[in-house]
C-alpha positions as CSV (number, residue, x, y, z in Angstrom):
1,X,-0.9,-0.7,27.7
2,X,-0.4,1.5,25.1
3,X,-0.8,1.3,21.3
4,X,1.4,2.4,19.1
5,X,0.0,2.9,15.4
6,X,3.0,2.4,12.2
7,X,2.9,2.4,9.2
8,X,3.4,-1.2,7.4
9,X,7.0,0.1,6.6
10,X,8.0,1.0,9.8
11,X,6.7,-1.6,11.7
12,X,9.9,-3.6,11.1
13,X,11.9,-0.8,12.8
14,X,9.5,-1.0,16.2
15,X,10.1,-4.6,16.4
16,X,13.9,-4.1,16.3
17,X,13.2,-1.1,18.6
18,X,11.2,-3.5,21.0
19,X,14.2,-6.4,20.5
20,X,16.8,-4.0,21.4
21,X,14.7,-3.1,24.8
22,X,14.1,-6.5,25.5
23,X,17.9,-7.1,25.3
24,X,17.9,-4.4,28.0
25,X,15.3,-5.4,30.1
26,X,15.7,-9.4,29.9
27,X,19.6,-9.7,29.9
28,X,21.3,-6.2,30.6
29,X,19.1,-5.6,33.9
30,X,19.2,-8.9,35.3
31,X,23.2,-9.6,34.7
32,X,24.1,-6.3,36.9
33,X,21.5,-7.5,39.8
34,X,23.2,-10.4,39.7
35,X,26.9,-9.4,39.4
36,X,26.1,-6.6,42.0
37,X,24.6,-9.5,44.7
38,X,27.3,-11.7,44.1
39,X,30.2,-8.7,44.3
40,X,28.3,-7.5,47.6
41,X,27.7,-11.2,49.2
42,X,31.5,-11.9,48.6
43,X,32.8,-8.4,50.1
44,X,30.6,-8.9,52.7
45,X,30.5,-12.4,54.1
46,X,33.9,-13.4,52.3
47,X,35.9,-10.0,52.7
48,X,36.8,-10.5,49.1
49,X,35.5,-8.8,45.7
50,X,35.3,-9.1,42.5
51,X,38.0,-6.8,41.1
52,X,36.7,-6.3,37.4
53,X,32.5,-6.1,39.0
54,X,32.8,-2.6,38.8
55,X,33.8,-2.2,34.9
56,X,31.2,-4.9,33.6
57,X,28.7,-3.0,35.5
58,X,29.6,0.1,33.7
59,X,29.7,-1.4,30.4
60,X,25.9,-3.2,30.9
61,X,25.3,0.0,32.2
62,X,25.6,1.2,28.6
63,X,23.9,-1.8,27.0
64,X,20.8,-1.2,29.2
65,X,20.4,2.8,29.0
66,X,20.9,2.7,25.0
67,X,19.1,-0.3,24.2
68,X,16.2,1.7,25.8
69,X,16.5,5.1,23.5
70,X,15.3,3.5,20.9
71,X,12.2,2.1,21.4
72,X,11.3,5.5,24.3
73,X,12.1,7.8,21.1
74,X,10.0,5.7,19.0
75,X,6.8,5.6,22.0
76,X,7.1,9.0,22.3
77,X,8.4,8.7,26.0
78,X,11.2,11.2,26.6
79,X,11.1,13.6,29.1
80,X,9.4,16.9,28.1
81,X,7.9,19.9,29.5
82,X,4.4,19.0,29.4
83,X,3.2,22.2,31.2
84,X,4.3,24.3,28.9
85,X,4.2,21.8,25.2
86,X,0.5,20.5,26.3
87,X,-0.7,24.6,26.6
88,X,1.1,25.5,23.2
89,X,-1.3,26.3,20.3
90,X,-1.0,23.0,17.9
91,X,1.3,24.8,15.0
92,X,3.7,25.5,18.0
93,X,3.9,22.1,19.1
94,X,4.6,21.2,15.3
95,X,7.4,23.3,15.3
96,X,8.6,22.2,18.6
97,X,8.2,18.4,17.3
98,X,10.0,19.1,14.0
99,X,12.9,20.8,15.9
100,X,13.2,18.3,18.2
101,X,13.2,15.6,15.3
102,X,16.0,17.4,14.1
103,X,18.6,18.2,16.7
104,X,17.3,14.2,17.6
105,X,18.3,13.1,14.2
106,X,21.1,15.2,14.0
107,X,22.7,14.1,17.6
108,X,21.8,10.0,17.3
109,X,23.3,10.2,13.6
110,X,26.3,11.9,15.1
111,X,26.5,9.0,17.7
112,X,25.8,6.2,15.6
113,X,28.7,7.7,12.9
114,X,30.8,7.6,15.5
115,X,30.4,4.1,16.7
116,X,31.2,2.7,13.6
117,X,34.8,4.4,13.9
118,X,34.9,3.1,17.7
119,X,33.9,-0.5,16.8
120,X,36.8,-0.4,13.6
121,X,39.4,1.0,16.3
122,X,38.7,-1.6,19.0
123,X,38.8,-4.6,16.7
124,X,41.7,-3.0,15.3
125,X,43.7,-2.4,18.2
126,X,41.8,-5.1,20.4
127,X,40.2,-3.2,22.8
128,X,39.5,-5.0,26.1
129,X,38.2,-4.1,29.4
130,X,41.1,-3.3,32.5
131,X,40.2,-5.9,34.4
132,X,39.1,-8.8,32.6
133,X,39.6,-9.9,29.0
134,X,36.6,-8.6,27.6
135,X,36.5,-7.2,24.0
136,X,34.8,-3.6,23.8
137,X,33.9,-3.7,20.3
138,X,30.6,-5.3,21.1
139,X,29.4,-2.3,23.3
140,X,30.0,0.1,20.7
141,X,28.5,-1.3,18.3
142,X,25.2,-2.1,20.6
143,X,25.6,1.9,21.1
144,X,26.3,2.7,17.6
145,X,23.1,0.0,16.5
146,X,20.9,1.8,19.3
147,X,21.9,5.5,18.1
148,X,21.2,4.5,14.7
149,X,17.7,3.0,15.5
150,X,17.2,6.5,18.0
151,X,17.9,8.7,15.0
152,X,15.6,6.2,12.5
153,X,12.6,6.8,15.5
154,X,13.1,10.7,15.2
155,X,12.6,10.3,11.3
156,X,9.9,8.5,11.3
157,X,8.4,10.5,14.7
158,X,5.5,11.9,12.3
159,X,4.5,8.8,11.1
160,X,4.1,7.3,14.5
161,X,0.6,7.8,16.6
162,X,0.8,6.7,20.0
163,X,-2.7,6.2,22.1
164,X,-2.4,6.1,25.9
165,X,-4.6,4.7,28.4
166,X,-6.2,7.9,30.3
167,X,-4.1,6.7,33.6
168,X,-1.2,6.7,31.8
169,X,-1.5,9.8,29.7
170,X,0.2,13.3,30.7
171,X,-1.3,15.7,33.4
């Protein structure tokens, strides 16, 4: 297990970061296993489907890849070219951090500004799914919340230390 180090004030922020993951993890995850079995027991065994399976699943889709940003921004555990970053001299790997932070910041504060005109639209116009009367505003605004929180993490990036066990650390 790793331990991540905050600041007092930003420890509020990882605990929403860690709720949002959770939210992921605990409901998104487990609802698409479980609409998935069902959809492939009933076209299976039942030649029949369920017609709108396909458009949920996309939409907890969403809720469980940005639910994660958050909380992986904030750990420190995006994808990143350790052969080169780990055999930079340490002012480069400043400068790659800061930039990074920035065009992070830049790019999850686009996406969360973006939401909030999405969400206003699909209450406005009552967005719903094809298939099934499901409202979309929800999922843009879990989007919107998570981009918001993703750009918050790149903020407060410097502020952050994160200690890995040694199996867990990069090679």
């Amino acid at each position: 297990m790793e331990t991540v180090s905050v600041p007092p004030r930003l420890s509020l922020m990882l605990g929403v970061c860690r709720a949002m993951h959770a939210l992921g993890v605990w409901v998104g995850l487990p609802a698409m296993v479980l609409l998935v079995s069902v959809d492939v027991v009933l076209r299976y065994f039942f030649a029949s489907a369920i017609i709108w399976s396909q458009e949920i699943n996309t939409l907890l889709l969403l809720v469980v890849l940005s639910a994660g940003l958050p909380l992986a921004t904030a750990t420190r555990r995006h994808i990143r070219m350790e052969l080169f970053y780990e055999r930079m001299a340490r002012p480069a790997q400043i400068a790659v951090d800061l930039l990074t932070a920035a065009i992070g910041v830049a790019v999850a504060g686009m996406l969360a500004w973006q939401s909030v005109s999405d969400v206003r639209e699909a209450v406005r116009y009552g967005d719903r799914a094809d298939f099934i009367p499901v409202p979309l505003w929800p999922f843009h605004a879990v989007f919107g919340i998570a981009a918001l929180l993703t750009a918050l993490a790149f903020l407060a990036a410097p502020f952050v230390r994160v200690q890995r066990p040694l199996e867990d650390a990069p090679t």
